[in-house]
N, C-alpha and C positions, 0 to 999 in steps of 0.2 A: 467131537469138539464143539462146544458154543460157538455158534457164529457172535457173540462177544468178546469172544478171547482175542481179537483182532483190535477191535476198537477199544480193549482194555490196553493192549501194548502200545497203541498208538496215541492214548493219551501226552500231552502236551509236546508231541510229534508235528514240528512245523513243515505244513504241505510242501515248502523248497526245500525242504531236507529230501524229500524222495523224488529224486531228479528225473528220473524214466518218468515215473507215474505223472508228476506234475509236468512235463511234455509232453507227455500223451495225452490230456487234455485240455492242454491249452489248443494243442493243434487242433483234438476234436470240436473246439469252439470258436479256434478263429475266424471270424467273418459269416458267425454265426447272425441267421434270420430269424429272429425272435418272434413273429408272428402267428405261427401254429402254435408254442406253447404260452404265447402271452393270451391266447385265447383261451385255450382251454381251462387255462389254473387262474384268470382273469389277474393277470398281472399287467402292470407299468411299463412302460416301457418311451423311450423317445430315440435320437437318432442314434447315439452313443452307449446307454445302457440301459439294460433289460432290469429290475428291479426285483427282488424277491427277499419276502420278511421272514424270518426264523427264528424262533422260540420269542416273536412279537421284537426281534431284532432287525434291524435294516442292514442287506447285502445287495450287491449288483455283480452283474456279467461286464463287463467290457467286452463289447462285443465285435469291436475289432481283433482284439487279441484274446480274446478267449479266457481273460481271467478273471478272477472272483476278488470284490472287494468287500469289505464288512467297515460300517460305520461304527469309529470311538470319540471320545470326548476331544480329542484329539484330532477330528477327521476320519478321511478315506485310507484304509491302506488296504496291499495287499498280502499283509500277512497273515495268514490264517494258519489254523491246526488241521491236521489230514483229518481227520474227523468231522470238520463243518463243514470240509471243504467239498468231502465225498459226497456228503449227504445232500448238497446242494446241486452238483454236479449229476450224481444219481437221478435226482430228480426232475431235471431237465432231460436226461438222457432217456430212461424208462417210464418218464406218463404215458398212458395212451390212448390212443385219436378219443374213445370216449372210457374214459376211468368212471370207475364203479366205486359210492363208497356205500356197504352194505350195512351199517348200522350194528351187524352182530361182531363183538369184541371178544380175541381170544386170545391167550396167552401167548407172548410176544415168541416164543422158540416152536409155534404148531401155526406160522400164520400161511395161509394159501395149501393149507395141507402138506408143507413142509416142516418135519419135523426135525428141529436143529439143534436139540438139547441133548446130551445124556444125562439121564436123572442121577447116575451113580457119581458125576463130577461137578465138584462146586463149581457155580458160575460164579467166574470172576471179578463181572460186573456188581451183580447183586450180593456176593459175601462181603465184599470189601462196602459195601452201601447198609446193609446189614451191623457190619461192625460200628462203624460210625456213628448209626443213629439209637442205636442200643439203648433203652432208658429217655431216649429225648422224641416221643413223640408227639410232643407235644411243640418242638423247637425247630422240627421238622415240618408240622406243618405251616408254622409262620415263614418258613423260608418256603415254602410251597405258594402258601398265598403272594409272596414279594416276585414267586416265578411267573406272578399271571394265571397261576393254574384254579379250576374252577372246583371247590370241594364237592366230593361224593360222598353218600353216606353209606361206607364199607372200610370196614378195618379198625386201625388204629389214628391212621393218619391216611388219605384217599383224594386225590385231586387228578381230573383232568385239564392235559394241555394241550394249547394248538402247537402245533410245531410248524405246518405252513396251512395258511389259509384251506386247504384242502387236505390233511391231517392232523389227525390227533393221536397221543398217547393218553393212557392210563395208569396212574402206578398207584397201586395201595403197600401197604405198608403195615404189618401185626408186628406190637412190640412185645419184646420176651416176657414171657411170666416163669412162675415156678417149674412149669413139665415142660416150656417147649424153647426154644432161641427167637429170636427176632428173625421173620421172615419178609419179603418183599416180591410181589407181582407187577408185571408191567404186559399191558394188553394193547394189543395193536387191533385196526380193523380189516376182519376177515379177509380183505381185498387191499389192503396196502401195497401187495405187491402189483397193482396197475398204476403206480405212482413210483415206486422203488423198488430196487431190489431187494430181495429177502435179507442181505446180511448187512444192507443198510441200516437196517432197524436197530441194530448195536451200535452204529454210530450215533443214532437218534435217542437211545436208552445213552449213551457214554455222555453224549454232551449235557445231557437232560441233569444227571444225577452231579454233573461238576458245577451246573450252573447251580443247583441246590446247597451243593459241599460248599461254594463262593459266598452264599450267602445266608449260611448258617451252620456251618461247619469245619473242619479242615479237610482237605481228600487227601484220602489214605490207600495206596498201592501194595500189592501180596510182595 
């Protein structure tokens, strides 16, 4: 099974809806010392909360109680989706003391020599991203450039993004012609996993592809 198929169910899945989960880390952050990871990943921080930017978005830790905020027009809240919430929490949880980032990008389901794809089952991230952008790659990549994301010259549509100051994805994009469908690649780097965990990267591919669906398209679930 794709380690996507998870971050695909969990789509628009609010992190207080999963009660265990979302006490199980808030404890593990309450009265949390931001110190070793505000160094490493060179983040913000002051007495109340530790800082961290995602997809060039503003969230914090409250670090008394262990919980994740995200900044909207609206302000601070703490409502988030299980998917930004993991990928945030991941990421404080598994850096380490000196993370590697190796510059060689490989396909996001073979990353750290873990292979977490079966090629014989659609992933459910990328067909339903797939069907979407069918014929619009060209609409695809304007909502790519509105993501922040920096164009590559590969594909049909190719933009890297940061997602935090200390990683990036890659997603290209081939749109359908006569002999073949619309396909989509998403590359992580070789060593993401001394920053997260490996089936975090679905949440980082999940949120990536809704933030793109928000601004240029509708998202569309199997």
């Amino acid at each position: 099974m794709s380690v996507n198929y998870h971050a695909f169910q969990n789509r628009g899945v609010l992190f207080s809806e999963c009660e265990a989960v979302c006490e199980q880390w808030h404890s593990a952050f309450a009265g949390f010392d931001p110190e070793r990871i505000a160094g490493i990943l060179h983040l913000e921080t002051d007495e109340n909360f530790l800082y961290i930017p995602y997809y060039g978005n503003p969230y914090r830790l409250r670090l008394s109680e262990g919980c994740l905020e995200k900044q909207t027009e609206e302000g601070w809240t703490d409502e988030l989706y299980f998917n930004e919430a993991m990928a945030i929490y991941h990421l404080l949880h598994y850096t380490k003391d000196i993370p590697t980032v190796s510059g060689q990008w490989v396909p996001s389901y073979s990353i750290d020599g873990v292979v977490s794809r079966n090629p014989r089952v659609p992933d459910p991230l990328f067909s339903a991203f797939c069907r979407e952008w069918t014929g619009r790659a060209a609409e695809l990549a304007e909502a790519c450039g509105k993501a922040g994301g920096k164009r590559l010259e590969k594909g049909d549509a190719a933009f890297q993004f940061e997602v935090f100051p200390c990683l990036s994805l890659q997603l290209v994009f081939w749109d359908a012609d006569e002999d073949f469908p619309a396909q989509v690649q998403v590359f992580a780097d070789q060593r993401v996993t001394d920053f997260v965990h490996f089936e975090t990267v679905g949440c980082l591919i999940s949120d990536l592809m809704e933030r793109l669906s928000q601004l240029g398209g509708a998202s569309e679930k199997e």
